[in-house]
N, C-alpha and C positions, 0 to 999 in steps of 0.2 A: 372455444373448447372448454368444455364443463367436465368435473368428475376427478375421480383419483389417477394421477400421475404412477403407474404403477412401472411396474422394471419394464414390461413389453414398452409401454408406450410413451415411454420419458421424452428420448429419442425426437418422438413427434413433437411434445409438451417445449422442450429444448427448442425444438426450428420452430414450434411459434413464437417461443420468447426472445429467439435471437434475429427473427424477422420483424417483429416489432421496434425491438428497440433500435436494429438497422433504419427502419424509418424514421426513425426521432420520435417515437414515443415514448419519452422518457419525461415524467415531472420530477423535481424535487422535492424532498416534503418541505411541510412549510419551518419546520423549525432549521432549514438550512438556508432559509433565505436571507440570514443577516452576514452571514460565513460569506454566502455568493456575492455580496452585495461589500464585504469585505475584499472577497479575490478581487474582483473586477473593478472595486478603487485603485488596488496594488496595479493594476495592469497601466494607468492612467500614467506616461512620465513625470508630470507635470505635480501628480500627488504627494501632500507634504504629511512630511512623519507624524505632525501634531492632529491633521485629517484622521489619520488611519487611526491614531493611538483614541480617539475621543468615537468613533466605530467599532473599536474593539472594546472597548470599554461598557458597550451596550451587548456584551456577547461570556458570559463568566467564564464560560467552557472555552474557548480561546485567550481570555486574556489571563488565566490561569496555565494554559500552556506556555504561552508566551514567556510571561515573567519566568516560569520554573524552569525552561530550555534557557534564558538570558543566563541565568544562576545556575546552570547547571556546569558542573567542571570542565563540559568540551565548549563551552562557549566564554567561561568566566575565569581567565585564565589570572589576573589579576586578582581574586579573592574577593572583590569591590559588589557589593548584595546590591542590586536596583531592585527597588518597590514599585515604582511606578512605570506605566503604560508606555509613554513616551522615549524612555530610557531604555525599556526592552525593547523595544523594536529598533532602534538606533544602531544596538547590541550586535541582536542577530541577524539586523536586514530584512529589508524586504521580501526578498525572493524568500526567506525562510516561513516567513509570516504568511506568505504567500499560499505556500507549500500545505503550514500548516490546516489554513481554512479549507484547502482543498479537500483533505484528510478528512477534517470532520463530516463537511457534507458525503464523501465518500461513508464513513461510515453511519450516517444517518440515513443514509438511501435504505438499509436493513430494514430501519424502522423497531418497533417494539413487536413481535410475531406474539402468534397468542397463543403457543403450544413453549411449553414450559425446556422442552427439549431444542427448540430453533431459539430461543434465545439462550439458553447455555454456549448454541453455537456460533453464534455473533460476538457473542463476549470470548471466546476462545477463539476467533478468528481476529477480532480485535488485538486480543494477549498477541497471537503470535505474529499481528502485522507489525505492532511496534518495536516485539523482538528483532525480526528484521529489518527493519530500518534502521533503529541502533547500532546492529553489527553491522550494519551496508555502511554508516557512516563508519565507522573505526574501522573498516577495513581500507575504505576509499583514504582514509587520511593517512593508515599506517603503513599499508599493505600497497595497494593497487595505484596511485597515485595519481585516483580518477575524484573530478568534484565531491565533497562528502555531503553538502546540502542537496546536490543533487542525487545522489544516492539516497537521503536518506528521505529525500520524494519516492522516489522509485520506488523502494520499499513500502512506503506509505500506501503505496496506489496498486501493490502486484496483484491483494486479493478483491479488488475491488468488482469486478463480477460474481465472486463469492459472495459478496454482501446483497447483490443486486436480488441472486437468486432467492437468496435470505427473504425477501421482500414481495416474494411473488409463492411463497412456501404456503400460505392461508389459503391461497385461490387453487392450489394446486398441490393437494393432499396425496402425501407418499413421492413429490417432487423430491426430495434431498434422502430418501430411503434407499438401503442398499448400494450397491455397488454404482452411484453417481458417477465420481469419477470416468472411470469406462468410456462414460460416453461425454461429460464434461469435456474434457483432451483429447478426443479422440479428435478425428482429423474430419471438418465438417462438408466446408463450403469448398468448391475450386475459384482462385482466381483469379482465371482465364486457363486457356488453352497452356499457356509457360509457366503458370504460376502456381506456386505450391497449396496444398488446401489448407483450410484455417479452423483450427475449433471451435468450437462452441463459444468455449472460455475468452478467445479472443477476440472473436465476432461480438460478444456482449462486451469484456470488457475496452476494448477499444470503442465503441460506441460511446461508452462514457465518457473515457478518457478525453475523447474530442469535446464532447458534450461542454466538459469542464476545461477546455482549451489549456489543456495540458503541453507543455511545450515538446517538441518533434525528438530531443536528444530523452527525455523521461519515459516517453512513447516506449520509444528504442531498446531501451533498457527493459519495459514492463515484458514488452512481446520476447527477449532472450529469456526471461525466465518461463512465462510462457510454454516458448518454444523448448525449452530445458537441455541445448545444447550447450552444455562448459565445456571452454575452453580452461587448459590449466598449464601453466600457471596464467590467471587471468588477467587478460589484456584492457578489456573494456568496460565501463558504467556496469554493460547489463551481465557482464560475469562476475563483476565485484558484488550485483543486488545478486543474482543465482547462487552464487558460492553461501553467502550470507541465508538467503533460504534454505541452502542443502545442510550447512553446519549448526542453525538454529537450535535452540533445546527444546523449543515451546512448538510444539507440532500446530499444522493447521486442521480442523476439522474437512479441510477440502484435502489432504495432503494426499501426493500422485503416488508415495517411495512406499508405502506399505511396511514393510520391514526392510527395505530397503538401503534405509538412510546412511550415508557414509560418516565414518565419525570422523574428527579431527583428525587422529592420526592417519587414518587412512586417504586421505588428499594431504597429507605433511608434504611441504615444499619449499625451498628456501624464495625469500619473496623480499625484495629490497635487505639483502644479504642477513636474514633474519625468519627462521622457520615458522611455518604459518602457527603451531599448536602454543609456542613462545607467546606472539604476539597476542591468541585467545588469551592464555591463559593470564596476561599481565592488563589487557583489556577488560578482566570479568565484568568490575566494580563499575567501569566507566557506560559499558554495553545496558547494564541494571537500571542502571542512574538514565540513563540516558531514555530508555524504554517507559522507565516507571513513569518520567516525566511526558511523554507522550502518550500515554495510556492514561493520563489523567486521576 
């Protein structure tokens, strides 16, 4: 299918992009094959810290994360600065390193778009994926009492069909015009006969997800925000990533709430005997820091 994606016919444009990538047709570009080639030594048990640290090292955009997440206050509690490769990764672990590389190929799938306004919105979907991840972490740690590395994958990976769409915007003129959205989340595929329908957004992004053998509990979490049912006060991973989405400052350019969006006070809730807008507001610096340093 050739031509402008216009509002009638997105709809169709959407079921061929999300039937596609349902088959595995999905590359990555090339400048994430050092990231992938990173995950997939992490996946190895056998893989020793000094491996991965001399792999990341060949990668600036990761090993500048790394070290700045090692140094950063929610990781470097002791005040103790590591410089070096080996020593951040020791720091933050594996699984964090892990996470990270994920990330990046995630956000590389975008690619560079050649209309001056689709790359505005990668970098603004960028801003607001790290915001979320940041706050998914501090809330997992302060609040929710759910993994914060794995939240702050979660986070990492929620707009990751966002970015997908990003990437298919040149072929498909007037694709991300207008009221998106609508038909983004709207309810696409059934499946089966007992099983509830699936969007767009999670037809695509779960295709990735797997792609990137993302583990089953990060899954889990991407699809409640997704699915955009909070529970409150939050019980689980993926209400501690959705609460973090819905309370974010930094909007997504995919974003579902319109004017919607609820502010802190208005979900205020005592949450490990300690009101959620407290915990915001004593978290600001850490959420900042923590963001800046994933966004690179």
């Amino acid at each position: 299918m050739t031509g402008a994606a216009t509002v009638p016919n997105r709809q169709r444009v959407l079921e061929l992009i999300a039937t596609e990538i349902g088959r595995g047709e999905l590359t990555f570009p090339t400048s994430s094959q050092l990231a992938l080639r990173i995950r997939q030594a992490l996946d190895d048990p056998d893989c020793a810290a000094a491996s991965v640290a001399r792999l990341i090292q060949a990668d600036p955009l990761l090993a500048a994360r790394v070290v700045g997440l090692a140094n950063s206050v929610l990781y470097n509690r002791s005040g103790r600065v590591v410089t070096e490769i080996q020593g951040a990764v020791s720091r933050v672990g594996f699984s964090v390193v892990r996470s990270l590389a994920t990330a990046i190929v995630a956000r590389q799938i975008a690619g560079t778009p050649l209309q001056a306004i689709h790359r505005k919105m990668a970098m603004d979907l960028w801003e607001h994926t790290t915001h979320v991840a940041a706050l998914a972490f501090v809330l997992a740690r302060r609040a929710t009492r759910q993994d914060p590395d794995a939240a702050m994958f979660a986070g990492l990976m929620h707009e990751v069909g966002g970015f997908y769409l990003l990437s298919r915007a040149d072929e498909f003129p007037g694709l991300l015009d207008g009221s998106l959205m609508s038909d983004w989340i709207d309810d696409g595929e059934d499946e089966g006969d007992a099983g509830p329908k699936r969007s767009f957004e999670s037809r695509v992004g779960r295709a990735i997800l797997d792609a990137l053998h993302v583990p089953a509990t990060v899954v889990d979490a991407v699809e409640t925000v997704w699915q955009g049912y909070l529970t409150l006060p939050p019980e689980t991973l993926g209400d501690t990533v959705l609460l973090a989405n819905r309370l974010v400052a930094v909007k997504s350019p995919f974003d579902r709430s319109g004017d919607d969006r609820p502010s802190a006070a208005s979900l205020d809730m005592v949450v490990e005997d300690e009101m959620l807008t407290d915990i915001l507001r004593e978290a600001t610096l850490e959420v900042d820091g923590l963001a800046r340093v994933l966004r690179g």
